[in-house]
C-alpha positions in Angstrom: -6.4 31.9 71.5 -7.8 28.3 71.8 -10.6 29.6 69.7 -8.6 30.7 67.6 -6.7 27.7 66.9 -9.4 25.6 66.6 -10.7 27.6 63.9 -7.4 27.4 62.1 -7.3 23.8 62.3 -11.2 23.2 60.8 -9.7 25.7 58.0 -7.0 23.6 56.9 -8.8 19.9 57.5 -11.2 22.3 55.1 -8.7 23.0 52.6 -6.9 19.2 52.5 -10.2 17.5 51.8 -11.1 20.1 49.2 -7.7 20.0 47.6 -7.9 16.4 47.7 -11.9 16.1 45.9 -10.6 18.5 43.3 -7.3 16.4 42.6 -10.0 13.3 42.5 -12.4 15.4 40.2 -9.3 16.3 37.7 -7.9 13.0 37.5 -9.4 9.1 36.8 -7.8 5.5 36.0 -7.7 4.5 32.6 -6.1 1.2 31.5 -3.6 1.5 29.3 -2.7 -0.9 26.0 -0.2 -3.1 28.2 -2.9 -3.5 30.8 -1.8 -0.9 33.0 -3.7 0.9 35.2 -2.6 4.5 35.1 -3.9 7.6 36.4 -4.2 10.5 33.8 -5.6 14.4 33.7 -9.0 14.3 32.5 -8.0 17.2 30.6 -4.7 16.8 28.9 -3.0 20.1 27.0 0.5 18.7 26.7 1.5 15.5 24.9 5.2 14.1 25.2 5.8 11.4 22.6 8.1 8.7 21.4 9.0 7.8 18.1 6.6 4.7 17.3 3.9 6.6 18.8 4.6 10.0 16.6 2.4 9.7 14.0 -0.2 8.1 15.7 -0.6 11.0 18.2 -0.1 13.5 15.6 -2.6 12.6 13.3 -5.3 12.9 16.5 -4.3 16.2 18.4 -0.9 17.5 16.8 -2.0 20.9 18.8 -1.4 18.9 21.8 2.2 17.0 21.5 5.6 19.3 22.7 8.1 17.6 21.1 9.3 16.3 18.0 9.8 12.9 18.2 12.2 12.8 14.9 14.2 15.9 13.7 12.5 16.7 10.3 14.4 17.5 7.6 13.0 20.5 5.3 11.4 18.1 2.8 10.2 16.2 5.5 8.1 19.4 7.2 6.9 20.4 3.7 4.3 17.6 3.8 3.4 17.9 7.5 1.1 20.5 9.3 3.2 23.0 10.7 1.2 21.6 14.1 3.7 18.6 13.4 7.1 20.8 14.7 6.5 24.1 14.4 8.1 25.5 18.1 8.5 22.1 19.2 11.9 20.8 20.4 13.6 17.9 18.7 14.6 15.1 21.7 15.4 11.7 21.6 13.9 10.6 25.0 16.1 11.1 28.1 14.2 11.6 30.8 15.5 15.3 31.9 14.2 16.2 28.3 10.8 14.6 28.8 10.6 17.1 32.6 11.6 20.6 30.9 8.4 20.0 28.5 6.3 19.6 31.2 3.9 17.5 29.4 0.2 16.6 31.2 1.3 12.6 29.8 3.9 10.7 28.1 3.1 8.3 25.4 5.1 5.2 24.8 4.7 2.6 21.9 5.8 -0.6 21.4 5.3 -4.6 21.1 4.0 -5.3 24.3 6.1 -7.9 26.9 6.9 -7.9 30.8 10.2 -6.1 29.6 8.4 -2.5 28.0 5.6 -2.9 30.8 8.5 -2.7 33.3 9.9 -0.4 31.3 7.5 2.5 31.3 7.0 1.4 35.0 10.4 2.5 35.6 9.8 5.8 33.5 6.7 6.7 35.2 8.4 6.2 38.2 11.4 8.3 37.6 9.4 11.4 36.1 6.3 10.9 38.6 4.1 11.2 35.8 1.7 9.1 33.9 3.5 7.0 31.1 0.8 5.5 29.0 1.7 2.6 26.6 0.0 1.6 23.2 0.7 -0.9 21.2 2.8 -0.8 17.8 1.1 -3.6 15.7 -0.6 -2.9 12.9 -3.8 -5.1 14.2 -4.0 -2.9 16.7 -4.6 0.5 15.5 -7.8 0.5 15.3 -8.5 0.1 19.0 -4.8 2.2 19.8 -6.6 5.0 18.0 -10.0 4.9 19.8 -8.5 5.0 23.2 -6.1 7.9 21.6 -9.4 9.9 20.3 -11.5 9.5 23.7 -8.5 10.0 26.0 -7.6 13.6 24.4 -11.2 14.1 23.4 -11.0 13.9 20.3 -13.7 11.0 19.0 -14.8 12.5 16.1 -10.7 12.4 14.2 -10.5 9.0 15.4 -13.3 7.6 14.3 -12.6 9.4 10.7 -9.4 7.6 10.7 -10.1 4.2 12.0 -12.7 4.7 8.9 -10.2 4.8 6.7 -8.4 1.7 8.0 -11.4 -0.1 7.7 -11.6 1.0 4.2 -8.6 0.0 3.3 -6.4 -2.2 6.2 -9.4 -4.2 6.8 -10.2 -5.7 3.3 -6.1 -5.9 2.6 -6.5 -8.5 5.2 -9.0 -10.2 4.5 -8.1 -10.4 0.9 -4.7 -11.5 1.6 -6.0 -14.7 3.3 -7.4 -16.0 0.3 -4.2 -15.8 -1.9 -3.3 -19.5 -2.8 0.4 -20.3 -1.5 1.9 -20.8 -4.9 0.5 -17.5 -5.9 2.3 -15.8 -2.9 5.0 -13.5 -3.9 8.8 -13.9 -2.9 10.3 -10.9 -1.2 13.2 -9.9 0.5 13.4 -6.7 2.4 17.0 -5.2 1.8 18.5 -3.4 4.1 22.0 -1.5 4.8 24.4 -0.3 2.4 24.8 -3.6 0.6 21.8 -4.7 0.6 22.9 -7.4 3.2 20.9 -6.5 5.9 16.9 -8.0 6.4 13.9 -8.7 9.1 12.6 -12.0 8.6 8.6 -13.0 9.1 8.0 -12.6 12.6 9.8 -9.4 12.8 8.0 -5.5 13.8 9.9 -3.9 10.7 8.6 -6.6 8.1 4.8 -6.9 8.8 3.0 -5.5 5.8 5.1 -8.6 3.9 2.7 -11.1 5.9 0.3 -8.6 6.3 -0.7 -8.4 2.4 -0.2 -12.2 1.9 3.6 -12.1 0.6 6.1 -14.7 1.5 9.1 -13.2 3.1 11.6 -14.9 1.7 14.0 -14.7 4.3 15.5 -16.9 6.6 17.5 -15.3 9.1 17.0 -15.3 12.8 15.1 -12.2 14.1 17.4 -9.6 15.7 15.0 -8.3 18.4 14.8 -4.8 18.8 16.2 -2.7 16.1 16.1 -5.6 13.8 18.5 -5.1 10.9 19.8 -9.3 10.6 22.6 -9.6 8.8 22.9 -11.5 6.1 25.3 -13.0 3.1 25.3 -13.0 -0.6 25.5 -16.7 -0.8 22.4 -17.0 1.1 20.4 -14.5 -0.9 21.3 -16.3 -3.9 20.0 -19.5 -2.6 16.5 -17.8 -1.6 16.5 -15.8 -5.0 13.6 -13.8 -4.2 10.8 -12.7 -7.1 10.9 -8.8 -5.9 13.4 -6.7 -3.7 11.7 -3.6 -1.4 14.3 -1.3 -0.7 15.2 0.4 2.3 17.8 3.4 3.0 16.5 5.5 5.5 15.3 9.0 4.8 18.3 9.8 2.4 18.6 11.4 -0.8 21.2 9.5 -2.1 19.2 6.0 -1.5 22.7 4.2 -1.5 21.2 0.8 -1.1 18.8 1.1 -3.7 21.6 2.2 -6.7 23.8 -0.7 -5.2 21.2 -3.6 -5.9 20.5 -1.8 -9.2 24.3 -1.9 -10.3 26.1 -4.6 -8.4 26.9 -7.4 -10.8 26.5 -10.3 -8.5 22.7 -8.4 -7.1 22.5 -8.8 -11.0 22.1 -12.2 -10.7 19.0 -12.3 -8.2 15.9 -12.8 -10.1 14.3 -9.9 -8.8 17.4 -7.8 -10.4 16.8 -9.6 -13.8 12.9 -9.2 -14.2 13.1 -5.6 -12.9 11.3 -6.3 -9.6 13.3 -3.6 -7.0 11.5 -1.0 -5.7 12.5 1.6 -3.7 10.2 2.2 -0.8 9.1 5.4 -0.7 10.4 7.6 2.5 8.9 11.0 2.8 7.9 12.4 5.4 8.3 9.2 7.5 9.3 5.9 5.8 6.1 4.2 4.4 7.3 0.4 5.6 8.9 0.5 8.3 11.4 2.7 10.4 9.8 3.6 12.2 6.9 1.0 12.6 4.1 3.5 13.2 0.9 4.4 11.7 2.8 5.7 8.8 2.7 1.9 7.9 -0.9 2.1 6.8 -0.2 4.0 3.5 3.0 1.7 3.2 0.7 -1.4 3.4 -1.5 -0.1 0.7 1.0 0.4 -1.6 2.9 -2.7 -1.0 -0.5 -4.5 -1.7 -0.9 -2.4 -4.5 2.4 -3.1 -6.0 2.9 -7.0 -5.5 -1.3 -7.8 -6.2 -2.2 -5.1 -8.7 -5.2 -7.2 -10.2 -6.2 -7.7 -6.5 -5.8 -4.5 -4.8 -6.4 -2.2 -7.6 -6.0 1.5 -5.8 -5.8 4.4 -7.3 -3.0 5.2 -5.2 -2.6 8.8 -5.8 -5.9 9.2 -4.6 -5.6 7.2 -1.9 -1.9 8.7 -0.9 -4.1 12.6 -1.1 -6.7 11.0 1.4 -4.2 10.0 4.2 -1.9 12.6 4.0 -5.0 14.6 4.6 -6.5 13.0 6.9 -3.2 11.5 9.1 -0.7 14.3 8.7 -3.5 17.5 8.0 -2.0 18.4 4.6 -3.3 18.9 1.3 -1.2 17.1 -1.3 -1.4 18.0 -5.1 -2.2 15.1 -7.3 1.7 15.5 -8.9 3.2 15.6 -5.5 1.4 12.3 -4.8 2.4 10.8 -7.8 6.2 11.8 -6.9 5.8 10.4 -3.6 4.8 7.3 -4.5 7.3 6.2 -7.2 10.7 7.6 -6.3 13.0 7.4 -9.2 16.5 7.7 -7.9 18.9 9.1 -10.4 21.3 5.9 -11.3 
């Protein structure tokens, strides 16, 4: 019996150590974008993501994510892979929605700070899985995508697609720096129904402004977090910015954009006068901002495009075929591209 026992307990010491060498072998630390050190699946099948992080993920290893981050509309899925939402749930993030998924790894995204490293700390914590954060600036792509591509194993997308921000991002940049100040042009960014909501310089939903060497024109303190600063009439008047980009969220009816376009006192702006509002263009994701993802790189080049023609001369039809094939894994006619990029909102 002693034997026996003996036996029993050199089988299971046996089975602990080789339980725990496997669990070593299928695991390893990775440091994420906010410094963290987090242990991950070396091989990761399921993806649960947030909605800064969407695209970005997406346009690596769609196969792999198991939710939708945003709830599509028809018109929206139309220009995605199907890989994008086809028999994935739509959720918005609570954490007993993130558990009946049961991804391999959560991605988070956004501008990094004690507060989001805390937390995704706290998430991690409360779903006892690995919450792994990147970073939502559009500097930061390049690397956000290379630690994307060897984390899923996927180098070869992500170093097509960092390609194609050094193609394009890269020179913006560098090309904006040079624009003399008095050559810089005067935006504001309207938001709300009015018009009388904007994020200032400084602000996660305004980059590609400063980004292409604009001049955001507004003054308002920076309302962290979903941004949105409110604004008056009087104020707007004072600034009397040179263009207006447009805002309405991914609706038909593009309320803000008809108001500008028809409001007599809007009519005063000089932007309203020389015919300088543009509506940005929203489909399948908004192309500036909302959210501030990697669907911001086609928005840069076309806001460069559209203030500095004689600078950045695109042929953005081209260039709008190229990403939607390359980021979202769909094959866009050269009409639907066209379409796309200039909006023309029935008045």
């Amino acid at each position: 019996m002693k034997k026996y026992q003996s036996r029993l307990v050199h089988v299971l010491l046996f089975l602990t150590i080789y339980c725990s060498f496997a669990a070593a072998q299928s695991t390893h630390v990775i440091t994420d974008m906010g410094g963290r050190k987090v242990t991950v699946p070396k091989k990761i099948t399921r993806v649960y993501i947030d909605k800064h992080c969407a695209m970005m993920v997406n346009a690596i290893a769609p196969e792999l994510t198991v939710n939708m981050a945003f709830d599509l509309s028809v018109e929206a899925k139309q220009l995605l892979s199907p890989a994008f939402y086809k028999g994935k749930v739509y959720t918005q993030g609570a954490a007993e929605e993130i558990l009946k998924l049961h991804p391999d790894i959560v991605f988070m995204s956004d501008e990094l700070s004690p507060s989001v490293v805390e937390r995704a700390n706290k998430l991690q914590a409360q779903l006892n899985l690995p919450v792994v954060l990147l970073e939502m600036d559009i500097k930061g792509y390049k690397s956000n995508i290379t630690f994307l591509g060897k984390l899923l194993g996927k180098p070869q997308k992500a170093a097509e697609l960092t390609g194609f921000i050094k193609t394009y991002l890269d020179v913006i940049e560098k090309r904006a720096k040079l624009i003399p100040p008095k050559a810089r042009r005067q935006v504001y960014y309207a938001e709300g129904p009015n018009g009388l909501s904007t994020d200032p310089s400084g602000s996660k939903h305004s980059q590609i402004i400063d980004f292409v060497g604009a001049t955001n024109i507004s003054k308002a303190k920076i309302n962290l977090g979903k941004g949105m600063s409110e604004v008056s009439m009087e104020q707007i008047m004072v600034w009397n910015p040179e263009v207006i980009l447009v805002w309405t969220g991914n609706a038909e009816n593009l309320v803000t954009y008809k108001f500008v376009n028809t409001d007599p006192t809007w009519a005063k702006i000089r932007a309203a006068k020389n015919r300088q509002v543009y509506q940005i263009p929203w489909l399948p994701y908004g192309w500036f901002d909302r959210p501030p993802g990697t669907n911001r790189i086609l928005g840069t080049i076309w806001t460069a495009n559209l203030l500095y023609p004689n600078i950045f001369k695109y042929d953005m039809v081209k260039v709008t075929q190229e990403y939607f094939k390359k980021f979202y894994h769909v094959n866009l006619t050269a009409a639907k591209a066209k379409s796309l990029i200039n909006p023309k909102p029935k008045m």
